[in-house]
N, CA, C and O of each residue as an XYZ file, in Angstrom:
812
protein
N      16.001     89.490    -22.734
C      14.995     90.277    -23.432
C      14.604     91.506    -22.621
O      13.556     92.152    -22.582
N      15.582     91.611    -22.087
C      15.646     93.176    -20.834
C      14.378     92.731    -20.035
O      13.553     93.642    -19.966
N      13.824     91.023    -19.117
C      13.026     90.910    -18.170
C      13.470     91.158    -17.145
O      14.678     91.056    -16.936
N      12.614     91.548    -16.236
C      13.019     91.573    -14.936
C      12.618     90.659    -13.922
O      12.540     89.439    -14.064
N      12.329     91.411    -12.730
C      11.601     90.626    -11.325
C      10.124     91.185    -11.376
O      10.064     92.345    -10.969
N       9.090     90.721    -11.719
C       7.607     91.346    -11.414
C       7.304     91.753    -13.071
O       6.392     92.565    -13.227
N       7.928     91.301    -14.192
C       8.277     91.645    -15.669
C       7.201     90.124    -16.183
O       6.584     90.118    -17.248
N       7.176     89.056    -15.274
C       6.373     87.735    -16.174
C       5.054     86.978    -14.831
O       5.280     87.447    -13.715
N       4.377     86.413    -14.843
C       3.441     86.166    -14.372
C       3.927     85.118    -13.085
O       3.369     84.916    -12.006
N       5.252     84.514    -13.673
C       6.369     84.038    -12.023
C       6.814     84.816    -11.084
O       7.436     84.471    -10.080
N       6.533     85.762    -11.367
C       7.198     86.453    -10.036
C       6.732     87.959     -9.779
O       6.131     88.514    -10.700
N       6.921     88.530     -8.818
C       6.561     89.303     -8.144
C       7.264     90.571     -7.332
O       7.497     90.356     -6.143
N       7.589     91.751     -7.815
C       8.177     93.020     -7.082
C       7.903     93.994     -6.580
O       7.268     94.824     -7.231
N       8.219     94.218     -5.445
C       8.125     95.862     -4.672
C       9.020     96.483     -4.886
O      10.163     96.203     -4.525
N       8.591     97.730     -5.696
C       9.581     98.785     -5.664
C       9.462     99.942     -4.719
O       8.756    100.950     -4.741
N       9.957     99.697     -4.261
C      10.442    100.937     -2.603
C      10.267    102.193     -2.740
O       9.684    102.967     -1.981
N      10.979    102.467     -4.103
C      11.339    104.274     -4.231
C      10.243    104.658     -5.221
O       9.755    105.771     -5.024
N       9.794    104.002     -6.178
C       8.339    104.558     -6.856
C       7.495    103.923     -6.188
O       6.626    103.831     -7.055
N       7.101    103.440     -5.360
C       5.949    102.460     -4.312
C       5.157    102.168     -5.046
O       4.268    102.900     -5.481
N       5.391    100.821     -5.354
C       4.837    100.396     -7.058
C       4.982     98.594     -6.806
O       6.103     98.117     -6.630
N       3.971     97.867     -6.812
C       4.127     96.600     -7.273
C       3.992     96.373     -8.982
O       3.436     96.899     -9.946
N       5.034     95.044     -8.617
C       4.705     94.634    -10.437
C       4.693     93.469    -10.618
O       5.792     92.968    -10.380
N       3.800     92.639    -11.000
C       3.821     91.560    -11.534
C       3.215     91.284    -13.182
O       2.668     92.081    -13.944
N       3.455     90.256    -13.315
C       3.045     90.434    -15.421
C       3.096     91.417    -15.934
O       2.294     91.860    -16.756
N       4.423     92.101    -15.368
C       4.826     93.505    -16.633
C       4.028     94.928    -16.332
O       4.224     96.058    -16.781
N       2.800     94.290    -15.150
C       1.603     95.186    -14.832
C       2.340     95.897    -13.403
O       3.181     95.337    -12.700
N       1.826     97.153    -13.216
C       2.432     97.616    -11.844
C       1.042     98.228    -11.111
O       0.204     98.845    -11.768
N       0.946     98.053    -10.101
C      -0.459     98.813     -8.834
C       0.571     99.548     -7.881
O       1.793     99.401     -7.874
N      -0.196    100.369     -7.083
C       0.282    101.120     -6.245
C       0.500    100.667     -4.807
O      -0.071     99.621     -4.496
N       0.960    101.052     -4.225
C       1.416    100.527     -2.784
C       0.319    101.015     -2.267
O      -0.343    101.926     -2.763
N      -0.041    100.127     -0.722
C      -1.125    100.636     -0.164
C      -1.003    101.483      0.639
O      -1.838    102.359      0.866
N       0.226    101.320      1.274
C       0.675    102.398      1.972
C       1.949    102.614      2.119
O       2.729    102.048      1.354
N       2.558    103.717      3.417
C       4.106    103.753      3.421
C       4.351    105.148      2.433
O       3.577    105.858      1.791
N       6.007    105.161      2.683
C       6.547    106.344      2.324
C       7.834    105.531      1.199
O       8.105    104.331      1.152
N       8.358    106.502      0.502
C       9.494    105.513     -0.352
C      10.272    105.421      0.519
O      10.400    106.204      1.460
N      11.069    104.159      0.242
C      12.240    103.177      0.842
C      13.559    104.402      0.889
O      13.712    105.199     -0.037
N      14.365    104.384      2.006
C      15.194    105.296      2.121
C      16.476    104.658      2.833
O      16.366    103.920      3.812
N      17.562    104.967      2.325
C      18.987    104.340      3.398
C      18.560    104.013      4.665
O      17.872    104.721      5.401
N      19.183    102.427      4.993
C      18.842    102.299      6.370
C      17.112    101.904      6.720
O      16.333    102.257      7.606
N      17.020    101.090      5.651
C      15.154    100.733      5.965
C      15.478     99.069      5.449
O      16.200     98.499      4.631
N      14.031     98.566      6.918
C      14.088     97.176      6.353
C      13.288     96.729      5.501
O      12.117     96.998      5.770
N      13.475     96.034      4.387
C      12.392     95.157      3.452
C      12.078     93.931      4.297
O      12.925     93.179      4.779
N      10.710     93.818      4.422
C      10.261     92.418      4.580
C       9.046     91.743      3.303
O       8.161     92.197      2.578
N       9.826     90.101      3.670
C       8.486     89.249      2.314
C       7.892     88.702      2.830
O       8.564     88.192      3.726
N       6.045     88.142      2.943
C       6.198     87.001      3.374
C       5.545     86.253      2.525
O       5.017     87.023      1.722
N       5.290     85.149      2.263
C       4.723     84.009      1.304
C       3.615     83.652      2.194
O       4.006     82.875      3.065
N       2.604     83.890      2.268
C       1.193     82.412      2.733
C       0.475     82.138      0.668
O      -0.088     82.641     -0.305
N       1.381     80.507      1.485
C       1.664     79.541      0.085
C       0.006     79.110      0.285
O      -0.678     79.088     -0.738
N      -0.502     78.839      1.325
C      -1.413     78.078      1.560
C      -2.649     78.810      1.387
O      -3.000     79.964      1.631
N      -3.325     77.553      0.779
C      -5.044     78.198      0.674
C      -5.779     78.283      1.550
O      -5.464     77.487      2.434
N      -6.698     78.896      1.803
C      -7.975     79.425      0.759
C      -7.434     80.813      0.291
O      -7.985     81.054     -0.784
N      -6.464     81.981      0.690
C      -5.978     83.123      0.081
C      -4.245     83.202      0.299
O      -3.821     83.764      1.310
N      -3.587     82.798     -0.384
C      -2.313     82.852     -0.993
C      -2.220     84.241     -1.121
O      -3.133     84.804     -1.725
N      -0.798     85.262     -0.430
C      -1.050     86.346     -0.996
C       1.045     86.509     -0.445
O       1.623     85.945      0.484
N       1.639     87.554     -1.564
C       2.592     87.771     -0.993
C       2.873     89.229     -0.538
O       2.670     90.167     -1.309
N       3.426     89.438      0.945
C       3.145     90.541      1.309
C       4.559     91.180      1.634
O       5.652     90.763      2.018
N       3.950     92.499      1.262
C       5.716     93.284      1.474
C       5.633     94.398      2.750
O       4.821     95.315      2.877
N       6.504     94.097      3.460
C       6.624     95.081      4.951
C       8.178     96.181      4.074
O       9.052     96.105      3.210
N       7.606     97.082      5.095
C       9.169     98.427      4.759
C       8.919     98.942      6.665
O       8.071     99.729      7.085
N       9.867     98.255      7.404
C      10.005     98.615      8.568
C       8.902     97.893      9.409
O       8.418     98.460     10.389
N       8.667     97.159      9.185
C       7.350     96.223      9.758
C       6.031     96.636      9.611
O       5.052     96.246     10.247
N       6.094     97.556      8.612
C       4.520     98.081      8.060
C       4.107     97.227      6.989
O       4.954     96.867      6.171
N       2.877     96.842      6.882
C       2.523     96.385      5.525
C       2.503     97.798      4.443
O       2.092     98.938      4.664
N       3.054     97.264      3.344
C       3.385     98.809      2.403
C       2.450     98.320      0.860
O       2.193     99.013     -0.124
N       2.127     96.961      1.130
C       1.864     95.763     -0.306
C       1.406     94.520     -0.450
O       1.995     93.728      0.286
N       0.830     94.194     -0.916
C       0.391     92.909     -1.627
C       0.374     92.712     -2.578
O       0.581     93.669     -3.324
N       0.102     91.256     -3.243
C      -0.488     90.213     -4.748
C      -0.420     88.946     -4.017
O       0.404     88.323     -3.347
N      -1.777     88.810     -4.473
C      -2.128     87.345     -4.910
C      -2.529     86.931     -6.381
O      -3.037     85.812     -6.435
N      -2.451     87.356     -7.149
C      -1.757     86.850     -8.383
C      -1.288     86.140     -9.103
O      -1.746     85.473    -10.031
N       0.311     86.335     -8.419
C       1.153     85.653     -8.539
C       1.254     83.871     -8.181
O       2.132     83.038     -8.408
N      -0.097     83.791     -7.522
C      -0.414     82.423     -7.268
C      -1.008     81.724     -7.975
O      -0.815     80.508     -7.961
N      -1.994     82.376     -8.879
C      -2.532     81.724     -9.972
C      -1.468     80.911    -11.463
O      -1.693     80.136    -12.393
N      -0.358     81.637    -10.951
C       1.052     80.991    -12.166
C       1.912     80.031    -10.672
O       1.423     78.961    -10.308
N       2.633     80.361    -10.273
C       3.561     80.275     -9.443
C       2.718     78.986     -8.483
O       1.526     79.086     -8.192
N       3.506     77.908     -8.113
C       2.688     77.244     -7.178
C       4.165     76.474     -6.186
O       3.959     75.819     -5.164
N       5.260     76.672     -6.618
C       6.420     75.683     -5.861
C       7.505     76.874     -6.441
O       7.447     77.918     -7.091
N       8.803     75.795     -5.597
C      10.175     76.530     -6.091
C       9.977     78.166     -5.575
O      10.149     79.090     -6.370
N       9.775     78.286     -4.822
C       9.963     79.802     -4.609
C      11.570     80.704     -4.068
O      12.090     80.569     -2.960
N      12.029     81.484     -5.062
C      13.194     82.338     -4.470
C      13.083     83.690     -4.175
O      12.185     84.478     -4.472
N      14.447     83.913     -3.346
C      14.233     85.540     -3.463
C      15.127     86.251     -4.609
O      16.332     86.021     -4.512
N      14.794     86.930     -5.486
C      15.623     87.843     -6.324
C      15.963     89.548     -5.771
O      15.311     89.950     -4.807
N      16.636     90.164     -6.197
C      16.520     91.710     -6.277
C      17.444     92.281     -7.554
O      18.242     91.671     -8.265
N      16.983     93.849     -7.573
C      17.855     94.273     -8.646
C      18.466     95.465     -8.080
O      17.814     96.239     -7.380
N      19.911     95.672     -8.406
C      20.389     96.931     -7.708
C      20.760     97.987     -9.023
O      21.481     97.608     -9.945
N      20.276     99.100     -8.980
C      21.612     99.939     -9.808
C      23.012    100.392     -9.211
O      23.121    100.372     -7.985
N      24.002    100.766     -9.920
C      25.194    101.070     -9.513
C      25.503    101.658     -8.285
O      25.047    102.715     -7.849
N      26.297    100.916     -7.760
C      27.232    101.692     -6.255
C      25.519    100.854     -5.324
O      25.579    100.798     -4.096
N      24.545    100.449     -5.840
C      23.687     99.853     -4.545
C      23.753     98.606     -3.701
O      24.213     97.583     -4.209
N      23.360     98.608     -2.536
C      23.942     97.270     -1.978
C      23.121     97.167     -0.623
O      22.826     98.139      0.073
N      22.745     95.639     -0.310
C      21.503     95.491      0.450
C      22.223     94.258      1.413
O      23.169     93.607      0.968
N      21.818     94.085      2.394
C      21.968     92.377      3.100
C      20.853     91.736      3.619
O      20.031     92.234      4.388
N      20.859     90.557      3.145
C      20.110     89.767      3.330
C      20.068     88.850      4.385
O      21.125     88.426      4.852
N      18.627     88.368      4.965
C      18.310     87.731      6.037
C      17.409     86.708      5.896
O      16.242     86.857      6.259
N      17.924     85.388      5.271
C      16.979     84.659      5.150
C      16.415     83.530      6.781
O      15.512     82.703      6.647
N      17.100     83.724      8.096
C      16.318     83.492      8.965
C      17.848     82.638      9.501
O      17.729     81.606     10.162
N      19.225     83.171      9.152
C      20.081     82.997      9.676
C      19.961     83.776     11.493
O      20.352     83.124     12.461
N      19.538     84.798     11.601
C      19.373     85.900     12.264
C      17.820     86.027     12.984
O      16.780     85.662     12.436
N      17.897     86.465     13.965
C      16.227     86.830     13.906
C      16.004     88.268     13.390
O      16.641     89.316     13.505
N      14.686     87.863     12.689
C      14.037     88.964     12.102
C      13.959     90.515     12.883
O      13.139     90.506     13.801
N      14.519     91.569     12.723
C      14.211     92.701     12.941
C      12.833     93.666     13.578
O      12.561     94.295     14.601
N      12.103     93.272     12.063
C      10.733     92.894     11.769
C       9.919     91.920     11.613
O       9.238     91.935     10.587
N       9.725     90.603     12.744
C       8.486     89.239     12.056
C       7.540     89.935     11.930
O       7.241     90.971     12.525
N       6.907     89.255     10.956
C       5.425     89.052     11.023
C       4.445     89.213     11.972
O       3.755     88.200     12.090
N       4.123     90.162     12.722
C       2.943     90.186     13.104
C       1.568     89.161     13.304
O       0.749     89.198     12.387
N       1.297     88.277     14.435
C      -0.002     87.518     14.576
C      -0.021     86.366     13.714
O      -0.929     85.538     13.642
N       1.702     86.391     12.677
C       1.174     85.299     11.778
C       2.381     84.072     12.227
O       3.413     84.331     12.846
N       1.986     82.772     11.772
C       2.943     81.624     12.180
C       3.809     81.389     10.573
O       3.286     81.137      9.488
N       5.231     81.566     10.880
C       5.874     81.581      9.789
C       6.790     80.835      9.403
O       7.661     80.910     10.270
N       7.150     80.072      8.513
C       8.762     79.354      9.081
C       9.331     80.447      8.005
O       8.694     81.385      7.524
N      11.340     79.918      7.627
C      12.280     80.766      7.416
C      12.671     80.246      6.515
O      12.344     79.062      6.436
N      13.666     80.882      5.235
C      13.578     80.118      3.915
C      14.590     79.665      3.818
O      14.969     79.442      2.668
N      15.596     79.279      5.071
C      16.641     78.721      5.639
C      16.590     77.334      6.318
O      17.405     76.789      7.062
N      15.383     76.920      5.843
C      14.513     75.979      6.294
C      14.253     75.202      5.256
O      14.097     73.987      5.370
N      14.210     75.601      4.561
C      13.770     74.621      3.204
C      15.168     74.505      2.523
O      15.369     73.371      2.089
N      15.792     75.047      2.398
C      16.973     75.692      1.669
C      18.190     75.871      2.083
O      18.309     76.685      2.999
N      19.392     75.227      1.593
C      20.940     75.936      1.918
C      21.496     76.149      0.827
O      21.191     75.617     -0.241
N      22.373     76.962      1.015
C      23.906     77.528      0.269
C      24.712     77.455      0.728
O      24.816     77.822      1.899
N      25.668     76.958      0.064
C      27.105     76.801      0.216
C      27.862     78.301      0.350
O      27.337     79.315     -0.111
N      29.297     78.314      1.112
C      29.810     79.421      0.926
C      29.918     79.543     -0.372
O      28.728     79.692     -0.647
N      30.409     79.585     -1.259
C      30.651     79.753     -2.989
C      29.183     79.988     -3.013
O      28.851     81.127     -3.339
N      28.171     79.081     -2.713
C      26.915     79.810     -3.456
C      26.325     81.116     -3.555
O      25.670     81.627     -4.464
N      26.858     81.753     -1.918
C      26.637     82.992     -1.203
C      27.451     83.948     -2.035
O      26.851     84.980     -2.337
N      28.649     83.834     -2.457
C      29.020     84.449     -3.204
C      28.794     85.184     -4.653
O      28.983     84.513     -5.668
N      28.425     86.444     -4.751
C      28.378     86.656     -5.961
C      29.760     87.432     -6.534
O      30.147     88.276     -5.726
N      30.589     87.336     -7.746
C      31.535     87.716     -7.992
C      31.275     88.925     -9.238
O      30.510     88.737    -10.185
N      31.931     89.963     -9.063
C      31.652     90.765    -10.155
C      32.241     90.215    -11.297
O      33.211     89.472    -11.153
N      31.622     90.569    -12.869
C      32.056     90.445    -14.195
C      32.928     89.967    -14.104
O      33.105     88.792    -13.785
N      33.818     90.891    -14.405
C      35.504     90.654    -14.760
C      35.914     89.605    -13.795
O      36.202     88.636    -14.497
N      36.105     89.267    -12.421
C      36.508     88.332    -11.456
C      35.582     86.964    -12.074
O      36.197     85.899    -12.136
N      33.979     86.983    -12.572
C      33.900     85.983    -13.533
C      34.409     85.001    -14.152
O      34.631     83.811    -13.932
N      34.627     86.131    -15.411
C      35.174     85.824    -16.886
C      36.687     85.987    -16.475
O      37.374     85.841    -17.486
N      37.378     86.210    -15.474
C      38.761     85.590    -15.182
C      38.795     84.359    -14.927
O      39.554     83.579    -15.503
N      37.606     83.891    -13.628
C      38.553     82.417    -13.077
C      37.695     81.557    -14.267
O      37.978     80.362    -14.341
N      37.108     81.856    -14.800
C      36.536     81.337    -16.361
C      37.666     80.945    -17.187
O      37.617     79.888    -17.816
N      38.753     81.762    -17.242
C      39.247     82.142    -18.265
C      38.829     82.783    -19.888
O      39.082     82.557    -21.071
N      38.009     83.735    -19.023
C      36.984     83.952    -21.036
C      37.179     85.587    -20.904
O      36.462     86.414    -21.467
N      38.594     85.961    -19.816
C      38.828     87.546    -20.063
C      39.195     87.523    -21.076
O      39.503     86.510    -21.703
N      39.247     88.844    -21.517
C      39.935     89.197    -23.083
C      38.967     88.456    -24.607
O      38.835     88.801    -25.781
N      38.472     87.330    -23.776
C      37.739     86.628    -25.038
C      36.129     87.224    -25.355
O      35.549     86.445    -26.111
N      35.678     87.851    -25.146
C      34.364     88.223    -25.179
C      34.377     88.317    -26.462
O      35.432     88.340    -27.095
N      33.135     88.388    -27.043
C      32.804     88.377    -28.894
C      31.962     89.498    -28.668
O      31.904     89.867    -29.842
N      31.150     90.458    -27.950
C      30.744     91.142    -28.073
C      31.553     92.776    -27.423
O      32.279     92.902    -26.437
N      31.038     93.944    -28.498
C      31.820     95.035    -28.198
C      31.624     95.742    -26.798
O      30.555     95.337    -26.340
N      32.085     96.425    -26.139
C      31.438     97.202    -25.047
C      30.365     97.864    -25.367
O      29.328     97.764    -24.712
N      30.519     98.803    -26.668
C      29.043     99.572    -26.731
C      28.072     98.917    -27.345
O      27.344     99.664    -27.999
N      27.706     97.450    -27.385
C      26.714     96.650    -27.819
C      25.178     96.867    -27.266
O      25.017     96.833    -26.046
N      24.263     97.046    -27.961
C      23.177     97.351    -27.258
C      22.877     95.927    -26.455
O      22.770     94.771    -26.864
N      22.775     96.606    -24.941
C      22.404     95.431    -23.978
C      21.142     94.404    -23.555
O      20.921     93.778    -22.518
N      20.438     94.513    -24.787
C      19.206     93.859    -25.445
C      19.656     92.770    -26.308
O      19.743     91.579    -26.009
N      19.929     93.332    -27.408
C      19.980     91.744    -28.223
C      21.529     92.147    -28.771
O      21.264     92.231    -29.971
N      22.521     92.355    -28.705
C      24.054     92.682    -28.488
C      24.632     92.448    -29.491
O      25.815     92.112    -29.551
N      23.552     92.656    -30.827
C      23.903     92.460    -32.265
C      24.201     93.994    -32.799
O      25.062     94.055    -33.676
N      23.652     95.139    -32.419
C      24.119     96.282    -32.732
C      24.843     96.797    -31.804
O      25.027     96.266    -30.709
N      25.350     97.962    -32.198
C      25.886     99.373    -31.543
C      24.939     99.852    -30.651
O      23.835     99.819    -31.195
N      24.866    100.435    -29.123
C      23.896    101.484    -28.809
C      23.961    102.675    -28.806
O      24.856    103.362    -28.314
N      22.862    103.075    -29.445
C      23.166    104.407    -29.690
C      21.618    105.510    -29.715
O      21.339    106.436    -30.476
N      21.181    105.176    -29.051
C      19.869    106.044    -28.568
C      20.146    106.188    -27.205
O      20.966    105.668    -26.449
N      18.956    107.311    -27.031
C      18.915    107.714    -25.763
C      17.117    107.870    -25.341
O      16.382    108.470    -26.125
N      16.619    107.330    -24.181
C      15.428    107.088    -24.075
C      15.055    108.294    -23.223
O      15.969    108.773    -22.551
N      13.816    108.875    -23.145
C      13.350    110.428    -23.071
C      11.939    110.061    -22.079
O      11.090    109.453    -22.730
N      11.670    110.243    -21.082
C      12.095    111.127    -20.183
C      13.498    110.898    -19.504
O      14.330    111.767    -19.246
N      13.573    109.716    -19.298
C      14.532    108.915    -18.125
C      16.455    109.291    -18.277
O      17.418    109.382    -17.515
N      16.153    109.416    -19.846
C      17.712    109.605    -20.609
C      18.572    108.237    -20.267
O      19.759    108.369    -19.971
N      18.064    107.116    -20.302
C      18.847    105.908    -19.872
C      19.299    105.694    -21.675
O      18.639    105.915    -22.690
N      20.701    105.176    -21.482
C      21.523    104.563    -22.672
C      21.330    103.041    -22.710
O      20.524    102.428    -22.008
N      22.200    102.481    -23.650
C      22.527    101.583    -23.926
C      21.370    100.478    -24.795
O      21.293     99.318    -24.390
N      20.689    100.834    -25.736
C      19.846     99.919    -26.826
C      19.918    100.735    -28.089
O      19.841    101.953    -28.243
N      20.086     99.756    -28.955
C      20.373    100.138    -29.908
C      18.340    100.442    -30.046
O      17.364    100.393    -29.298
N      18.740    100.838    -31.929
C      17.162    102.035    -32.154
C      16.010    100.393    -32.696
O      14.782    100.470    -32.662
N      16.504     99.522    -32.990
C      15.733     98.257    -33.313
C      15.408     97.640    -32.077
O      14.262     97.188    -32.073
N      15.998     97.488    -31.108
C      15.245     97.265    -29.488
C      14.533     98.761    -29.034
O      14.028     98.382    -27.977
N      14.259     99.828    -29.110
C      14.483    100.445    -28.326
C      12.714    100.760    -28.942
O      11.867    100.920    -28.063
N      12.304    100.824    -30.282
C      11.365    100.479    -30.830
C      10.382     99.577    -30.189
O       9.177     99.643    -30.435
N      10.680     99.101    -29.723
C      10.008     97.802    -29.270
C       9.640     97.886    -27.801
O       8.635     97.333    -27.353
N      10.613     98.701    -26.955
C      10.072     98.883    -25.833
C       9.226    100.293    -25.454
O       9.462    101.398    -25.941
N       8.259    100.000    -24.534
C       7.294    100.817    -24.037
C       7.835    101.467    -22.704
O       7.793    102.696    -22.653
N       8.243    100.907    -21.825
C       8.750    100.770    -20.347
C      10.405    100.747    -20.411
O      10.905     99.797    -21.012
N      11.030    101.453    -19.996
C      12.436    101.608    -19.960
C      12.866    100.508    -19.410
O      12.009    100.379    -18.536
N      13.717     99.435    -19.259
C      14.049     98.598    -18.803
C      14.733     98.748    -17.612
O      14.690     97.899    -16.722
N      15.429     99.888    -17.536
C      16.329    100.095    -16.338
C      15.167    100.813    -15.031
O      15.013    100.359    -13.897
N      14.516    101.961    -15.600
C      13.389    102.838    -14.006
C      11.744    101.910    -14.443
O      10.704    101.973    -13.787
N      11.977    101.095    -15.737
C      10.320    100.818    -15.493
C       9.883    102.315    -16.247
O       8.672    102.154    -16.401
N      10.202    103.623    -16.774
C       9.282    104.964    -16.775
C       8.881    104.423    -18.370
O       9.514    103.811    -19.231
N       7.352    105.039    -18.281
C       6.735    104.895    -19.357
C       7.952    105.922    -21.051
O       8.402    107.066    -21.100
N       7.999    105.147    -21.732
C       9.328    106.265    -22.886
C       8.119    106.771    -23.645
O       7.127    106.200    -24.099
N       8.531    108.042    -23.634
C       7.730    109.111    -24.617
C       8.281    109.219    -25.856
O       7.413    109.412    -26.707
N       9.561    109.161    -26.355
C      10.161    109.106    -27.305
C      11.999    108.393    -27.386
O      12.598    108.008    -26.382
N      12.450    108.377    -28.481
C      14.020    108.227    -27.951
C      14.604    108.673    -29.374
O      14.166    108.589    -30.522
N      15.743    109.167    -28.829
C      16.886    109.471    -30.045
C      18.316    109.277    -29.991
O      18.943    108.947    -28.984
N      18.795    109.505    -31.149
C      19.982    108.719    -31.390
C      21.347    109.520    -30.503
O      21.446    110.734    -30.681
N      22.168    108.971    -29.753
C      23.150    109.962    -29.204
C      24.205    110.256    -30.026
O      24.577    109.601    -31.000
N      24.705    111.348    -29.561
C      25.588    112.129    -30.493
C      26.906    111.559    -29.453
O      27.114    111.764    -28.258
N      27.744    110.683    -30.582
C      29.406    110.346    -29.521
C      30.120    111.790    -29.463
O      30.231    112.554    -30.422
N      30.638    112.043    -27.995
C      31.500    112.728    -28.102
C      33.043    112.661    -28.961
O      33.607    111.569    -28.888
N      33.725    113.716    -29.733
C      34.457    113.054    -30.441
C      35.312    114.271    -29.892
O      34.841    115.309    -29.427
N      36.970    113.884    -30.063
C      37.496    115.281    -29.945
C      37.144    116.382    -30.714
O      36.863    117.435    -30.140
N      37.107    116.278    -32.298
C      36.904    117.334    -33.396
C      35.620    117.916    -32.689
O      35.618    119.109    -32.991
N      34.471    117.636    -31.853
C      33.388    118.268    -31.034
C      33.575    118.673    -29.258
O      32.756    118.651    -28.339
N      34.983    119.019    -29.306
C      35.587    119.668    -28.226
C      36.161    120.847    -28.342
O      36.889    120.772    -29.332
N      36.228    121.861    -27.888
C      36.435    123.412    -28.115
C      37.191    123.853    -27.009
O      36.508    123.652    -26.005
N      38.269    124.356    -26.717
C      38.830    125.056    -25.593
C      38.882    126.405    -25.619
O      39.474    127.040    -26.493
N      38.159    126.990    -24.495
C      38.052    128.513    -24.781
C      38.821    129.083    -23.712
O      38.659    128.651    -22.571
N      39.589    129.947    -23.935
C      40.167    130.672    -23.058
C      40.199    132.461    -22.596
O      40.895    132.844    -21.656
């Protein structure tokens, strides 16, 4: 339903480059810090425990964020998620390593501690390498240009400011918040396919 991380009242996100928390779909501002830039560390930490539960986000061992919030839903099972756009790519340290950045004054354990993965688990495989050792290449029932919402139409709008593709005009209605930057949509319209007969060679 195009949710995200910090999109439902389970969970909780820092966004780095708009310095923006979000939880329940709601976003606040960072308290401090500069946006996240190549070569910067993210830190999380969880105090699960009462009397103030709060989860806090470091960018280079600064505090940049908080919610406690997220505690009033959320009480067990805790993971880490992220979301990348294209060509992005991050590594993770769940306490294989020592921390870069600990915590500061606080007593912490590591989520390598509660928790393992298997090699295969560690692995994530792109699409296609998927739906190969699946065997469900070639078989997909849905088209490529399917709107990537509910994958019953064509997409064919374009969302304004952001210009992000891919929802058809019956999802696209419906959303307020772009699914891909989070930017508030001011309007959207339908894209025009390039076709050859709308190609011109001038010489």
């Amino acid at each position: 339903e195009g949710y995200g991380i910090g999109d439902d009242e389970y969970s909780v996100a820092y966004d780095g480059c708009r310095q923006l928390v979000w939880h329940g779909a709601r976003c606040t501002s960072c308290v401090s810090g500069r946006p996240w830039r190549e070569g910067d560390t993210v830190g999380c930490l969880l105090q699960v425990e009462k009397p103030s539960p709060t989860a806090t986000f470091y960018l280079n061992g600064q505090i940049v964020a908080f919610n406690d919030k997220i505690f009033q839903y959320a009480k067990s099972e805790f993971f880490a998620a992220a979301s990348f756009m294209t060509f992005q790519q991050s590594r993770f340290n769940f306490g294989s390593k020592p921390f870069k950045y600990p915590p500061k004054g606080v007593k912490f354990s590591i989520m390598n501690d509660h928790g393992k993965l298997d090699e295969k688990e560690k692995t994530i495989l792109p699409k296609q390498m998927r739906l190969g050792l699946l065997g469900l290449l070639g078989k997909q029932t849905t088209d490529e240009d399917s709107c990537t919402i509910c994958f019953d139409h064509k997409a064919d709008v374009i969302l304004y400011p952001c210009k992000h593709e891919g929802y058809c005009e019956n999802c696209a209605q419906q959303l307020t918040l772009c699914p891909v930057c989070r930017q508030l949509i001011d309007r959207f319209q339908e894209s025009i396919p390039v076709t050859a007969t709308a190609i011109a060679l001038v010489s």
